[in-house]
LOFI-320194 format. One record per residue: residue in one letter; x negated, y negated, z negated of N, C-alpha, C in turn. Coordinates in steps of 0.2 Angstrom, whole numbers, plus 5000, padded with zeros to 4 digits. Each point is the difference from the previous one (the first is absolute). Example, Ala and Ser with C-alpha at 12.3 -4.5 7.8 and 13.67 -1.06 7.14 Angstrom:
2
A493450284961500449945000499649945000S500249955004499649944999500449954997
//
This chain:
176
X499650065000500449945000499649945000X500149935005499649964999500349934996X499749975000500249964995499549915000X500249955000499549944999500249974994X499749984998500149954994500049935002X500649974996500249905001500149994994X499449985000500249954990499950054996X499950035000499850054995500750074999X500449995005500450045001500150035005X500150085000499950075003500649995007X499949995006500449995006499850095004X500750045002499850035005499849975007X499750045004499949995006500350065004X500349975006500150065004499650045005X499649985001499450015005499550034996X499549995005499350064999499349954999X499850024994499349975000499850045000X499149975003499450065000499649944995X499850014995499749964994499450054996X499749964998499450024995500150004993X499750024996500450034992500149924996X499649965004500349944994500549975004X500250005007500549965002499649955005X500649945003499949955002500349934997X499549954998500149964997499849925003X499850025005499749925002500349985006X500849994998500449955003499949945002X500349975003500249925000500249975006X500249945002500749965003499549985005X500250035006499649985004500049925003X499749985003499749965004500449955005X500249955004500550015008499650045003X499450025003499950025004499850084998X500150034995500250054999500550054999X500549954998500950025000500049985008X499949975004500049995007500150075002X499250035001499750055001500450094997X500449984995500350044996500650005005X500349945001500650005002500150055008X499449965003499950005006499750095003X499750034995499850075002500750064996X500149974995500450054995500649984997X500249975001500749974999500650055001X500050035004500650075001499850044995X499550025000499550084997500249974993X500049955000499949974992500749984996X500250005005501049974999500049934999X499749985001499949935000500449935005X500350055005500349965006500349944997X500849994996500049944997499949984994X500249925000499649974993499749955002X499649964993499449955001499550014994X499650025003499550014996499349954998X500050004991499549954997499350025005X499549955001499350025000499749964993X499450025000499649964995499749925003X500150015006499849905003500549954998X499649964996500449955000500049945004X500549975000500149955006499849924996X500649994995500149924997499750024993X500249954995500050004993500850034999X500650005003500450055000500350065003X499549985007500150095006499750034999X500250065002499650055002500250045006X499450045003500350025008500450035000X500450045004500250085000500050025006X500350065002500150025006500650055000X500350005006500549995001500150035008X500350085000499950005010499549995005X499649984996499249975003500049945001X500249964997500249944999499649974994X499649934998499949994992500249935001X500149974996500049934997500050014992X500249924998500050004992500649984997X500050054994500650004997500049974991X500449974997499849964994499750094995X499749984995499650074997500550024996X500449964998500650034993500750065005X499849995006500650065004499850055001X500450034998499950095000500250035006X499550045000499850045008499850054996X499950065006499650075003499249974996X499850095000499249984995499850085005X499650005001499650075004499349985000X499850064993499249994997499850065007X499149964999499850045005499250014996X499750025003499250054998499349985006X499850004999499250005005499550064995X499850035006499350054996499650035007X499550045000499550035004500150064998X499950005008499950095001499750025006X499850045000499650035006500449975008X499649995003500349965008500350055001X500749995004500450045003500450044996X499949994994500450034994500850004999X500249945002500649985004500249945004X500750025003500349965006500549974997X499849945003501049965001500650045000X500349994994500650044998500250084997X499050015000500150074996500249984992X500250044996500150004994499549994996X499849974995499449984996499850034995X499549994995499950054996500549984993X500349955002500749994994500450015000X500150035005500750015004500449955004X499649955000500549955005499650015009X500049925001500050025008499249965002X499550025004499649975000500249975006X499849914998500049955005499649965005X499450004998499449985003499450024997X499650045007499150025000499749965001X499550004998499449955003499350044999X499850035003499450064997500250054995X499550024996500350024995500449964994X500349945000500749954997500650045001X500350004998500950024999500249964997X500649995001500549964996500650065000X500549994995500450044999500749974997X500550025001500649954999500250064993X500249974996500450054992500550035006X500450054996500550045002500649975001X500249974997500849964996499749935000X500449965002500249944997500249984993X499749964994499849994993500649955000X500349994993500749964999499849945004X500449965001500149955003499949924995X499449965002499949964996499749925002X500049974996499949925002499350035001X499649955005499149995002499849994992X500149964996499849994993500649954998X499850014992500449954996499849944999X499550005004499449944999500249955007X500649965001500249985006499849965002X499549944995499849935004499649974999X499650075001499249974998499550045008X499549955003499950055004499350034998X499750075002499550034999499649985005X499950005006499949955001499350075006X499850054996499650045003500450075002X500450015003500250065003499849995009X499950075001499849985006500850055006X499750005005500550025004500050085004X499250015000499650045004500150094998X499850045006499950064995499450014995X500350024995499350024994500449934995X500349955000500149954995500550024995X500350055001500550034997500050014991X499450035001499650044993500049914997X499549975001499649964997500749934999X500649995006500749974998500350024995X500250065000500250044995499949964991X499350015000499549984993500149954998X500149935007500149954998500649974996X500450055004501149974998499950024992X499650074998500250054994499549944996X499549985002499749944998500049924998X500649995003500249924997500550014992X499649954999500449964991500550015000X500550044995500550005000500450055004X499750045003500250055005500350064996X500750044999500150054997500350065006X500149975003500550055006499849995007X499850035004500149985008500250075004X499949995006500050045006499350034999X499349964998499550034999499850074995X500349964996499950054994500450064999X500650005005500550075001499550045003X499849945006499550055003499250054997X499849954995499650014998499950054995X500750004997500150094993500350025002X500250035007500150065005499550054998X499950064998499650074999500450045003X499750045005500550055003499550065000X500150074999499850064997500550035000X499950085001500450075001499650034994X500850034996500050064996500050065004
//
């Protein structure tokens, strides 16, 4: 039976993970141009077809990007949207393709040598960009690879208790 943790709370999953004994842990809210990338290779494989989904790019002191269809612009950060944590790690070149399954069980979305990216399994509740609306960070970037280090920055502003980042970021997924 498999199973991912949200918050500290036991989720079944229905699907198949091929996992290592301690899990996968190193989520996070991807990037525009890697929810782009996500949308644009794996979007069906992933269930993803509609919706608007958060990235970690921020746009103003109170946007943030999303995308949307293949579409992005900016939307105020206090609206709640779709959240689809994703993964990067190294593996042997040719290890996998575009829209094969990953080793989390989600969908892998973009190679670059031995680079993978990997989309989670499921869509994570649905949530504002942050609670932190009107202030801007000022450093996210838009690219692939900014994802991780965007991430860090949202879960790293003052006064920060909640985000789309941090759903993403205490995702653990592991099979029993």
């Amino acid at each position: 039976m498999s199973y991912y943790t949200y918050n500290g709370q036991k989720i079944k999953y229905q699907g198949k993970f091929a996992v290592g004994p301690a899990g996968f842990y190193d989520w996070f809210l991807p990037s525009r141009d890697e929810l782009s990338n996500m949308k644009n290779n794996v979007a069906t494989e992933a269930g993803m077809v509609f919706g608007i989904y958060w990235t970690s790019s921020e746009s103003t002191a109170s946007t943030a990007i999303y995308q949307a269809s293949g579409s992005g612009a900016a939307l105020p950060k206090s609206n709640i949207y779709k959240v689809r944590a994703c993964r990067q790690f190294n593996a042997p070149l040719g290890s996998y393709s575009i829209k094969d399954q990953g080793p989390a069980g989600g969908w892998i979305f973009y190679v670059d040598g031995n680079l993978y990216m990997e989309a989670a399994p499921d869509d994570l509740p649905q949530s504002a960009w942050s609670n932190i609306t009107n202030l801007l960070i000022g450093t996210t970037g838009l690219n692939i690879g900014d994802g991780i280090t965007n991430t860090q920055s949202i879960i790293n502003q003052t006064g920060h208790v909640n985000s789309a980042a941090l759903l993403c970021k205490q995702l653990f997924i592991t099979v029993e």
